[in-house]
N, C-alpha and C positions, 0 to 999 in steps of 0.2 A: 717414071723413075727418075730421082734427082741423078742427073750429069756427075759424076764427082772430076776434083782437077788433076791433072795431068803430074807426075811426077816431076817430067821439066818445069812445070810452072810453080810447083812448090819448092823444088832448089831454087829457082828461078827468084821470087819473093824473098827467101829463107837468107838468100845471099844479098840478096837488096838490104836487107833487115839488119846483117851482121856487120857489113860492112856500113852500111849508115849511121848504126846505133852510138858506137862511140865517139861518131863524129857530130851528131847531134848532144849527144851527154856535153863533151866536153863546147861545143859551143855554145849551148845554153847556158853552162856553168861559169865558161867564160862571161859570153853576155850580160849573164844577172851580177858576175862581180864584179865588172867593169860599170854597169846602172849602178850599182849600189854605192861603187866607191862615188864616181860623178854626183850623184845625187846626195849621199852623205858631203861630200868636199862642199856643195853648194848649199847645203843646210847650216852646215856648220861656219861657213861663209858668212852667210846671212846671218844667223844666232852672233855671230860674232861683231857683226855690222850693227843691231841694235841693242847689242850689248853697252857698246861704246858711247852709242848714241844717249842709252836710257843715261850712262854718268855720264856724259856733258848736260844732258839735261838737269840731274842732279844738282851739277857745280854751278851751272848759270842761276841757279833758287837759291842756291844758299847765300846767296849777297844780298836778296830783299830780307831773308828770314835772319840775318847780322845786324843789317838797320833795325828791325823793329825793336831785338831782341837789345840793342845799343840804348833805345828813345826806353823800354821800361825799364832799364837799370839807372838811367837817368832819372826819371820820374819818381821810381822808388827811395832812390839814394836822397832827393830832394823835398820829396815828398808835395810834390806840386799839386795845387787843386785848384790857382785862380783861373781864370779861363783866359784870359790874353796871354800868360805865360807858357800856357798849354798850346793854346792857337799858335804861337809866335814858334814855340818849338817844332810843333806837326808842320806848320811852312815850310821850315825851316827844313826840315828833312824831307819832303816833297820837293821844292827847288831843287837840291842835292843827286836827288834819286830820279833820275828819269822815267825811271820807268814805273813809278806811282803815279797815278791819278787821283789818289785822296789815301789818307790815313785818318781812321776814326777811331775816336776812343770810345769804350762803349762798357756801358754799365752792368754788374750783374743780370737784371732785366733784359739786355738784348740793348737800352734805349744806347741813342748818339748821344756826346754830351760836348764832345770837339770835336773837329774837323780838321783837317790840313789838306789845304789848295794849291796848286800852283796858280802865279799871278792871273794867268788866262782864264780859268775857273774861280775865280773868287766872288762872283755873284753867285752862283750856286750852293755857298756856303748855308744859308737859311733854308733850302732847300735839305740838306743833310741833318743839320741839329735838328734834334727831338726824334729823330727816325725810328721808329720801331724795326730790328733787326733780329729779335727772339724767333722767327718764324723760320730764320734761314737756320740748315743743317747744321754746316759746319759753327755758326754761332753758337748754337745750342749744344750740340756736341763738347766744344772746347771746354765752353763752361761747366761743364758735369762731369768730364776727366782731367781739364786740364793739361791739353795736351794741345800742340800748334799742329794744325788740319791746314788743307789746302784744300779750296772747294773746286765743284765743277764749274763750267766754263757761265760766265754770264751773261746778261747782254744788258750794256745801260740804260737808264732811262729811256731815251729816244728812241734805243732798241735801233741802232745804228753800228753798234762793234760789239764784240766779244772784249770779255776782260776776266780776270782769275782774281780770287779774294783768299788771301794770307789771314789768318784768327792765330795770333800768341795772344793766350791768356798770363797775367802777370796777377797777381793777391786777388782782390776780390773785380778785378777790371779787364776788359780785353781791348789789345792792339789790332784793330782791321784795315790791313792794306789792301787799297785794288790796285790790281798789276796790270797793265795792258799789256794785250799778247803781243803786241808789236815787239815786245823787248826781247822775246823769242822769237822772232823772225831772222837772227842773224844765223839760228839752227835750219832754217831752210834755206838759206840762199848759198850753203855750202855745195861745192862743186863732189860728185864724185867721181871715181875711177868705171864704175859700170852706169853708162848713160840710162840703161834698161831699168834701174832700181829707184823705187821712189820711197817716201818715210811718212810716219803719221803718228802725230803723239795724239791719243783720248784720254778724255777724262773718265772717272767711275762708273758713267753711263752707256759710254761708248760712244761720246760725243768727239766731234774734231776741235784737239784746241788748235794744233798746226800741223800745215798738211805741203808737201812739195809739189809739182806740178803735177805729175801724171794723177793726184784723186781731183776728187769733185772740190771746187770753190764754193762759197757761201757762206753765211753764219749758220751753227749750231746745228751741222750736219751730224747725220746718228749713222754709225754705221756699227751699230750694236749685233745687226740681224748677220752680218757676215761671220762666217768659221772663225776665222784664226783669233777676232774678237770678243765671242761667243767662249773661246777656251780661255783668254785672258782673264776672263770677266772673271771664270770659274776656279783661279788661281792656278791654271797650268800656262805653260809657257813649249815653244817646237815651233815648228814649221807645220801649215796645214794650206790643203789645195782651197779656192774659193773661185769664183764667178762673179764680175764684175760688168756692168752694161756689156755683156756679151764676151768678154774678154774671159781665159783661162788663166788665172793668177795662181802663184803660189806666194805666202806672207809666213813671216816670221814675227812672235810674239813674244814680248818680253814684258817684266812689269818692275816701274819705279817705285823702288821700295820706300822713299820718303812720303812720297805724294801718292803712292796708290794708284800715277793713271801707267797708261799702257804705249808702247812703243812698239810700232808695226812698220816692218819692211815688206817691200812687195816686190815682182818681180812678172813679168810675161814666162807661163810656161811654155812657149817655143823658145824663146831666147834660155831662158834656163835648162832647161831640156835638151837644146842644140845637139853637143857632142853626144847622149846616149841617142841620140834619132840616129846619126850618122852609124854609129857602133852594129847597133839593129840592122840597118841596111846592109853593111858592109858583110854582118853575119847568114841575112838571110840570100845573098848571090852566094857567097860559099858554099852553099846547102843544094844552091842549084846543081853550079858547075862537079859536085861531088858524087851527087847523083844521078848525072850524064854518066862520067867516067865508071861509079859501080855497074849503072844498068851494063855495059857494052861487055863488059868482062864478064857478066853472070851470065851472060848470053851466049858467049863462048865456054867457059866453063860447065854447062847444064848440060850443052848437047852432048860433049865430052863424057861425062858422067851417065847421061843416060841410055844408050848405047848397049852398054852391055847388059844394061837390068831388061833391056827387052830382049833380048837373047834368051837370057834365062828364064823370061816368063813362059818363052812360047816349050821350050823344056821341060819346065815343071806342068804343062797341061797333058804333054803325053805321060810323063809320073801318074798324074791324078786320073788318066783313063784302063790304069794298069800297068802298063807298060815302065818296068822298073829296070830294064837294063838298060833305059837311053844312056848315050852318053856324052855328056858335059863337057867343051871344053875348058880347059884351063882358062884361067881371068889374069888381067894385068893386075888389077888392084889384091889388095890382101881384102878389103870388104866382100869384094865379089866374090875371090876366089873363097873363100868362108862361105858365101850362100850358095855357091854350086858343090862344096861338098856337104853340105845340111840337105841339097838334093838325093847327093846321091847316097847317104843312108838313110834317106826318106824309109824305103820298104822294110828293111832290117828294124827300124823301129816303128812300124806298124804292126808288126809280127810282135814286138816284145809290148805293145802296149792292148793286144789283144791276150796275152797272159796273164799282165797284169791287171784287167779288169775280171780276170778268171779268179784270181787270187782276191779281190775284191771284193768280188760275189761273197767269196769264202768266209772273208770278216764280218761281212754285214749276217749271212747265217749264225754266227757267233755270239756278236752282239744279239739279234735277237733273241737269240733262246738264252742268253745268260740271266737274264731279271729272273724275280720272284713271282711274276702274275704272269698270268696267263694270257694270249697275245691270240686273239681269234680276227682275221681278217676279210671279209666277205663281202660280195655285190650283190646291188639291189634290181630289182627289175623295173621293168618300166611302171608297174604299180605302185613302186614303194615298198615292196613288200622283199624280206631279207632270200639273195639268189644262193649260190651254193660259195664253200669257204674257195680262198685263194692259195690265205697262206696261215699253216698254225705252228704257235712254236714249243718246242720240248716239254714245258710245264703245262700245256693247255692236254697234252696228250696225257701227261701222268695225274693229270688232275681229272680227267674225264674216262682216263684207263681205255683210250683207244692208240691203234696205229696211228703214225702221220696221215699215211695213204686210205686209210680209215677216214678219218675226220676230214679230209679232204674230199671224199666221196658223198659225206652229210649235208646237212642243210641247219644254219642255225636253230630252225624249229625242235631240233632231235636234241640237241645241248643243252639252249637255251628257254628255261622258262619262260620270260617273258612274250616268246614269239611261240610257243609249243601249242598255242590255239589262234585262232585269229579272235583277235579281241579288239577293243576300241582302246585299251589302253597300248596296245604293240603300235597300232597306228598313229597313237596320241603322239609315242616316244620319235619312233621315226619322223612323222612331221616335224617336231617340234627341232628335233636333233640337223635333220636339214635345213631350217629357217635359220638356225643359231649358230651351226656348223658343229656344234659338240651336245651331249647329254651326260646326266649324271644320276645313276637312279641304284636302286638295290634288287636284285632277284635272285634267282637260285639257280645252280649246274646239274644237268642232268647225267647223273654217269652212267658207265657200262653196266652198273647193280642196279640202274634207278635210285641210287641215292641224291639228295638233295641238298648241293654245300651252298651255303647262305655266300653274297658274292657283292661288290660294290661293282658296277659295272661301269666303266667309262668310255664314249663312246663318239669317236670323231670322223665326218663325213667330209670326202674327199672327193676329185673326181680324176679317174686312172684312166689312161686311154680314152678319155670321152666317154666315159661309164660311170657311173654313182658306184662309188665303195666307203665302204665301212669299217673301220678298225677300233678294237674293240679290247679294252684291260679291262680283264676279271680277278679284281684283288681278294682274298680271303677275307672275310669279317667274320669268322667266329669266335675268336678273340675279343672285338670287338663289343660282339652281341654279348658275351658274359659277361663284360667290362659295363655295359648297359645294363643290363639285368643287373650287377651288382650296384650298381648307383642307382637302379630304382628302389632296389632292396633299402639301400642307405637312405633316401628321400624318407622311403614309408617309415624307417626306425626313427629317422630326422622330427618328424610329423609327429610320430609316437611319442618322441621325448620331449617336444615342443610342448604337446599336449599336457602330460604329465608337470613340466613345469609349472608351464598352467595354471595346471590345477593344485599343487602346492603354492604356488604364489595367492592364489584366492584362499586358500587353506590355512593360510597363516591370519592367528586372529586378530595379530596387529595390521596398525594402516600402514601398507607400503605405496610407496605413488613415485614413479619415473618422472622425471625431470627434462626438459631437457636446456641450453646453454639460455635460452631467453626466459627460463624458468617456468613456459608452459607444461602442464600435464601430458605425457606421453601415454601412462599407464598405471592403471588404480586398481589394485585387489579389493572385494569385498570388505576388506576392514575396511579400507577407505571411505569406500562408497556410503559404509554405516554410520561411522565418523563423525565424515559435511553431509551425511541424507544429501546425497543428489547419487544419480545413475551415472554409469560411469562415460557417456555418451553427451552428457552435462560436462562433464570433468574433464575430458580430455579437449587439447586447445586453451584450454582458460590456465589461470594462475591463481594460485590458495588464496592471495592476498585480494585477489579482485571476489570471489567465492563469497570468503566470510566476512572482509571486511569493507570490501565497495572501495579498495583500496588503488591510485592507479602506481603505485610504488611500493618496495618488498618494505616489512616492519622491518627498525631498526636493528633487530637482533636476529634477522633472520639466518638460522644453520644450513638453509641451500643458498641462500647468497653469499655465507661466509665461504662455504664449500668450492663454488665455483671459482671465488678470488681466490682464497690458498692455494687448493687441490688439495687439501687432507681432510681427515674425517673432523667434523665440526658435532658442538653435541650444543643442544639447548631444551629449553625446555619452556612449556603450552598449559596452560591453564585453562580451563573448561570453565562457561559459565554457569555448571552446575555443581564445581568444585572439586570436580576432577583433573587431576595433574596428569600429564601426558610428556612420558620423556623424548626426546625427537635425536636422531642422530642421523644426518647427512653424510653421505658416502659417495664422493665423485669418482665419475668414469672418465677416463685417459684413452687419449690417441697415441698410436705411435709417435708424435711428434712430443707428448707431454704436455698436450693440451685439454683442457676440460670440457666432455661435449655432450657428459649426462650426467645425473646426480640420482642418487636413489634414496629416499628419506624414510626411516624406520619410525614411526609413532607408536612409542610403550606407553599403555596407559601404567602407571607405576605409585597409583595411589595406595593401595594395599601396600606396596613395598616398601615407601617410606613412613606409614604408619609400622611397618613389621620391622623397619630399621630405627623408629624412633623407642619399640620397646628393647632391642638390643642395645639401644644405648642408657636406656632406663636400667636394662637389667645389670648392662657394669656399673653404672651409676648404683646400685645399690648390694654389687662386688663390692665394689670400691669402700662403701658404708660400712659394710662386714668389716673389711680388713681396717679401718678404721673405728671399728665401736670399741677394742679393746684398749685403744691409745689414749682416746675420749672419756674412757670410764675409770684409766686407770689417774687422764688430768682434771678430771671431776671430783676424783674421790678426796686427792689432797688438798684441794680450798675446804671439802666438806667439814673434812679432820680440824682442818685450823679453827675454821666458825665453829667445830662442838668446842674445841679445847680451849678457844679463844671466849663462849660462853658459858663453859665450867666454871673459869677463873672469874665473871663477873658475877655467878654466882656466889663463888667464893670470898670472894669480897665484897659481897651487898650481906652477908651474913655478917662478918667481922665488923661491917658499916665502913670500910675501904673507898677508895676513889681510884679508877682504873680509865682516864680520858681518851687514851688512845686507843682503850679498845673496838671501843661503837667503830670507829674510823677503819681499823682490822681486818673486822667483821662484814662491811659495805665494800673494801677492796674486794675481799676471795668472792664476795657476791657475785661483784659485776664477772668477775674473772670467769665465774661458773655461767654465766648469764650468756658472756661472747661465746664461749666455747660454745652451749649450745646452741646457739644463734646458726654459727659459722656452718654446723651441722645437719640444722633444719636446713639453712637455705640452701646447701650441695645436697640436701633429703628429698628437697620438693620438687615435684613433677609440675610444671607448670610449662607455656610457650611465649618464648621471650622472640624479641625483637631484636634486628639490629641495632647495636647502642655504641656508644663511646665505652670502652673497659680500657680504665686507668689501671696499667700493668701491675704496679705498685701496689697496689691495691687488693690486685685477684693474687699475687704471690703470695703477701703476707695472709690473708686466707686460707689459702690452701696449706703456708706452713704452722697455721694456727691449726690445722686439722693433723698434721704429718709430726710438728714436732715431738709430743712425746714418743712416736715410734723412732723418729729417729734419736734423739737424746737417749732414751734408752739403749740403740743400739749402738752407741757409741760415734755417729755421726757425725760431724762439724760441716754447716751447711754454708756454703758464702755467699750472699748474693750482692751483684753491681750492678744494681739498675742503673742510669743516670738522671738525674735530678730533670732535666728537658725530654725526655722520654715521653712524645707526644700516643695520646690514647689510641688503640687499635681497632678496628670496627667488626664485632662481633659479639654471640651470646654469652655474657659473664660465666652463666650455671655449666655451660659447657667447656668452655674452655678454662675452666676452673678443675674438671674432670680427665682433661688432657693432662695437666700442671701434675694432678694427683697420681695420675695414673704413671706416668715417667718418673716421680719423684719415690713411687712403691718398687716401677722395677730398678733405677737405681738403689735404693734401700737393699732389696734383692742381690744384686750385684755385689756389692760391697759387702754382706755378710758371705756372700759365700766365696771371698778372696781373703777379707779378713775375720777372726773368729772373737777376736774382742776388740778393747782400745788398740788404735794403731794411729800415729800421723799420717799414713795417707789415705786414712779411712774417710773421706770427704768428697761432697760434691760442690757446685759449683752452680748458679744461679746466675746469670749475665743474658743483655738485651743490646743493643744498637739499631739507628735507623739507619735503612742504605737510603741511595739516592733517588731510587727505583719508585720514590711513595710505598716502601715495605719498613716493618720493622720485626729483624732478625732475634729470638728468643733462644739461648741456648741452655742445656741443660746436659752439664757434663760430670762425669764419676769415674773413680780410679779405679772400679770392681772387673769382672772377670774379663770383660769384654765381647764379644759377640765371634765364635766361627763363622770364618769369611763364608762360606759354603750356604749359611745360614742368613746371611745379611737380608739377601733377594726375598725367604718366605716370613721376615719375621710380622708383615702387614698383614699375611693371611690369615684369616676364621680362624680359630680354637688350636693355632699353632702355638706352641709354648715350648721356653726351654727350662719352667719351673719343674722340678719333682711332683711327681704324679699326686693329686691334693692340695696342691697349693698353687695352682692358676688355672683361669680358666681359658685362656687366651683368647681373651675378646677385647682385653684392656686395649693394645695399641692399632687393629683392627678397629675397633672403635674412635680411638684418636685420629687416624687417620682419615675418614668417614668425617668426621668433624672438623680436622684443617679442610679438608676439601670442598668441604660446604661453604668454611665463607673465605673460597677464592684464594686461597694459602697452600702451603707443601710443607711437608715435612722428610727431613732427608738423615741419614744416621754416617756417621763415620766412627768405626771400631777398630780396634787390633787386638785380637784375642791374648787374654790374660795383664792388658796394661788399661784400657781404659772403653769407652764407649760415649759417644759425644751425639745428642739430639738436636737437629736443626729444625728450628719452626719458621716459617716467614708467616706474617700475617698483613693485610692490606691498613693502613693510615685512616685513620677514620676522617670524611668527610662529608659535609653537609648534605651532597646529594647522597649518600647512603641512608639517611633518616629515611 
């Protein structure tokens, strides 16, 4: 058994803890802001130190990058190119400048082309001219921006010193000074105030161009690999810790913005460090001596404090063996003296919590018998097999129509079906319900009548006392089961009507065929299948276009391809290779979103019908005839009268021996007169099948009023018509839409007698066309007669509708017209107002070449 610790040694700690805590907070808090500031002071220090440094290095360059830029403004202002005057000048500014060792002029190419020596070096002059310098960076750079570089550090020929090379490029030529670093040496031999810091300027490599004492001496030292130059290189600049032959540095990096290289202060981390080491120490003796002085006082304190809790303990164990009148004495503290009177009504509220688990009991009875199911709960034996009930609650009793103490006396077997024989399925449930810890199955309650209530039984395995029990919800499903029984009833109607669909869908003797969005076949009715002759087992999965035409793309005028891009009903029409016409009209299926995800295609054969349509329109076409043979015969008969009267009189005068010249001339007018008239006749007479053609409007009116005008002259009509002289021809059948013309111009006729009864000025109709921009051209045909009821407007396209007097129409005339604009691809639209006028709108399509 684990030890546990002593109460004094937990105040004991607890006060250690309290009392140390905020004296560690606050010295750490201290410490780190005392490190922080120190080490910030000394960063900033530093940052501040090669700050200064990078602009004096700055200022010391800009006196060589003044010469050069001095020698091309001279060069250009003079325009020099002999080469002693050149040379003589570059001397001339090397003597001057100490701290050049040559200044080259140098050609676009890179090549030297002069030089400038000082006296000591002027054998090396030939050594210089002609020098190919294209290879060097900065050369090459300058020349291609334009810009004055300062390269990294060199080493001369001999490879004996380091030296830096200056490139101002000027017009098409560059100035190359080499600077010897000597002339930066006076930046290291400056004295500072901290003995411990030393400085280092690099170049873009991380090479040393000068270096104070504390780094490494040499030429063309790389000290690229260390931190703080590493950050330089990467364009930041701070303070960063490094490792130096053994030494803990810390350096400061900054970077010369003219020149690009880098200026690094260093520093020994003990020496800079110093004062926070001392801080640290100083904090951690405090910590000591603070924690002597806690311990000795918690030491005295604890014993103090614990004292009376053992008093009380040994108190409250005669409590806990019975004995509840011990008595307590009073406590100094108000802690204590609180837990000696929590003793002493120990007993009093033992008695009141033995009540209230009375009263507890009483709830939990409550709640269980409150639900709706029935609550049977029982133990199993050591077989497995169901022992006797424990506990059942209020519904399981009126549900099984026994007493509590009743059903209590039972055995599940006597209730419950499922265990009322020993079966392999009682055993199945039980195993299974113990492995899983619950089951869920259906059986039936056995009541006091032996009735049988159907029951969901739910059933979860516990273990009580160290015993297997069983608790057990017996929900009603009768409900249920009729709820089942009526959605099987529904499935089998479901089935029934499926079927019946079915069988009307194959019933139908046209082809219908389901679609669906990729335009495979879903579903083919026997029309179909007779159709394309293939089974419907062939058809479904394929596409029409692949079927009949070995096609792997839908024909251009396909009505389920059109269907699917719209979503509206698309209609076209199929021609049989045996001369059968097949009308097709696609009908898409929508999702709730409004999208198109089936198509259902109706194939009419409709050859009978447009043969049965093409004699409806014969047979107004020979209405029409009737109502025109009396207008025909009444403008025939007057040329006829002329030609006898006009050959009486030659008669008359070939007796007397007379000369009559103009009459032969007369006679040949009324001819032809009589000649067109019948012509005009026969040709709106004959049955024949026309083609799509050009019909020159002009043309088909005058026609038509060659057949109309004696009915209307007779009746008092004045007809206007304004074609326009540019009035391009319309693309359709002359003979028909000659029949339309006629048929609108009888029921105007029509109209206007029955508003006016003789001559009248507004007795007239109206004849006008225009082309829109549409490629339509618009034909109107308008009249001042009764006008049309509004009521009436919507039936007047229908079959055998007429608003003639009974005998005088048949109403097929504009039922027919309309039949005919709709064939070639035209509408016709009417605007009326009863008793003032009635106005016909035709559009018809522009005739064009691809219509032949």
């Amino acid at each position: 058994m684990t030890r546990q610790p002593t109460l004094r040694t937990a105040l004991l700690w607890r006060f250690l803890l309290l009392a140390l805590l905020p004296l560690v907070l606050i010295g750490l808090l201290t410490f780190r802001t005392v490190t922080h500031t120190i080490t910030d002071s000394l960063e900033a220090k530093n940052l501040l130190l090669a700050t200064s440094l990078a602009r004096e290095v700055e200022e010391t360059l800009r006196e060589p990058q003044t010469v050069l830029r001095q020698l091309a403004s001279v060069m250009l202002d003079y325009n020099m190119g002999r080469g002693t005057v050149v040379d003589g000048l570059l001397d001339n500014a090397v003597s001057n400048a100490s701290y050049f060792e040559a200044i080259l002029l140098v050609d676009p190419s890179g090549k030297v082309l002069h030089v400038g020596l000082p006296d000591s070096l002027a054998d090396r002059r030939n050594g210089y001219l002609g020098m190919d310098l294209s290879q060097m960076e900065p050369v090459r750079r300058a020349g291609r921006t334009g810009q004055v570089l300062w390269s990294d550090t060199l080493l001369s020929p001999p490879g004996d010193h380091q030296y830096l090379c200056l490139v101002y490029p000027f017009g098409n030529r560059l100035l190359v000074g080499n600077l010897n670093i000597a002339y930066l040496g006076q930046l290291s031999n400056r004295e500072h105030a901290e003995s411990s810091l030393s400085f280092t300027i690099l170049d873009h490599t991380g090479t040393v161009i000068l270096h104070s004492r504390l780094m490494p001496e040499g030429p063309r030292v790389d000290l690229s690999r260390l931190k703080p130059v590493r950050e330089g290189l990467a364009g930041h600049q701070g303070t960063f810790p490094f490792t130096w032959q053994g030494r803990d540095l810390v350096g400061t990096v900054v970077s010369i913005p003219t020149t690009g290289w880098l200026v690094l202060v260093s520093q020994d981390v003990d020496v800079a460090y110093a004062a926070s080491f001392q801080v640290r120490n100083s904090f951690f003796i405090g910590c000591l001596l603070a924690l002597g002085l806690a311990l000795g006082v918690a030491l005295a304190f604890s014993n103090r404090l614990v004292q009376p809790l053992r008093t009380l303990a040994r108190e409250a164990q005669d409590i806990a063996i019975g004995d509840y009148q011990v008595g307590i004495a009073p406590q100094l503290h108000q802690e204590t003296e609180e837990l000696a009177a929590s003793f002493r009504g120990m007993a009093a509220e033992i008695n009141l919590r033995e009540n209230e688990l009375l009263e507890s009991r009483e709830h939990y009875l409550r709640l269980f018998n409150c639900g709706n199911d029935a609550v049977l709960v029982f133990e199993l034996a050591e077989d497995g097999t169901p022992g006797r009930f424990i506990e059942v609650n209020d519904i399981a009793c009126e549900a099984l129509g026994f007493l509590r103490t009743e059903l209590l006396a039972m055995r599940p077997r006597q209730v419950l079906n499922v265990f009322a024989e020993a079966s392999e399925q009682a055993d199945e449930v039980v195993s299974r319900g113990r492995r899983q810890g619950h089951v869920l199955f259906e059986t039936d309650l056995i009541t006091r009548t032996g009735e049988r209530l159907p029951v969901e039984l739910n059933v979860r395995f516990f273990d009580r006392e160290g015993k297997a029990t069983a608790l057990a919800v017996a929900r009603d499903i009768r409900e249920r089961r009729e709820a089942e029984q009526a959605l099987r009833q529904s499935e089998k109607e479901h089935r029934l009507l499926a079927q019946q669909l079915r069988t009307l869908f194959d019933g139908i003797p046209d082809s219908l065929v389901l679609y669906d969005e990729q335009m495979r076949i879903l579903r083919a009715n026997r029309g179909a299948v007779e159709l394309l002759c293939c089974s419907e087992q062939d058809l479904v999965g394929q596409c029409c276009h692949q079927i009949l035409y070995d096609r792997r793309q839908p024909c251009d005028d396909c009505a389920v391809a059109r269907a699917l891009a719209s979503g509206r009903l698309e209609m076209g029409q199929w021609e049989r290779a045996e001369g059968r016409l097949l009308e097709v009209r696609a009908f898409p299926v929508v999702n709730d979103q409004g999208a198109v995800i089936r198509v259902i295609e109706l194939a009419q054969d409709v050859t009978e019908k447009l043969r049965a349509q093409r004699e409806t329109i014969r047979t107004g076409q020979l209405v029409a005839i009737g109502e025109l043979a009396a207008g025909v015969a009444h403008e025939i008969n007057n040329p006829i009268n002329g030609i006898i009267n006009y050959a009486q009189i030659l008669a008359n005068h070939a007796e007397r021996g007379g000369d009559s010249p103009d009459l032969p001339n007369r006679i040949i007018k009324e001819g032809n007169r009589i000649a067109a008239i019948v012509s005009s006749l026969l040709n709106f007479s004959r049955s024949k099948k026309e083609e799509i053609m050009p019909v020159p409007l002009h043309e088909m009116v005058n026609d038509a009023l060659t057949l109309m005008k004696t009915l209307l002259r007779k009746d008092g009509i004045e007809v206007d018509v304004r074609l326009p002289p540019e009035l391009p021809p319309v693309a359709g059948r002359y003979q028909q839409l000659e029949q339309v013309l006629i048929n609108l111009l009888s029921n105007a006729r029509h109209a206007l007698n029955s508003r006016y009864d003789g001559h009248h000025e507004e007795k007239r109709l109206e004849i006008s066309a225009l082309e829109h921009d549409d490629g339509m051209v618009r034909i109107m045909v308008w009249d001042h007669g009764v006008g049309i009821p509004e009521p009436l407007v919507e039936r007047i396209l229908n079959p055998f509708f007429t608003t003639k007097p009974a005998g005088e129409g048949t109403g097929l005339g504009l039922s027919i017209s309309h039949g005919i604009i709709r064939e070639h691809g035209g509408r016709i639209d009417f605007e009326s107002k009863e008793g003032e006028y009635t106005r016909v709108l035709i559009d018809l399509p522009v005739y064009s070449r691809k219509d032949a």
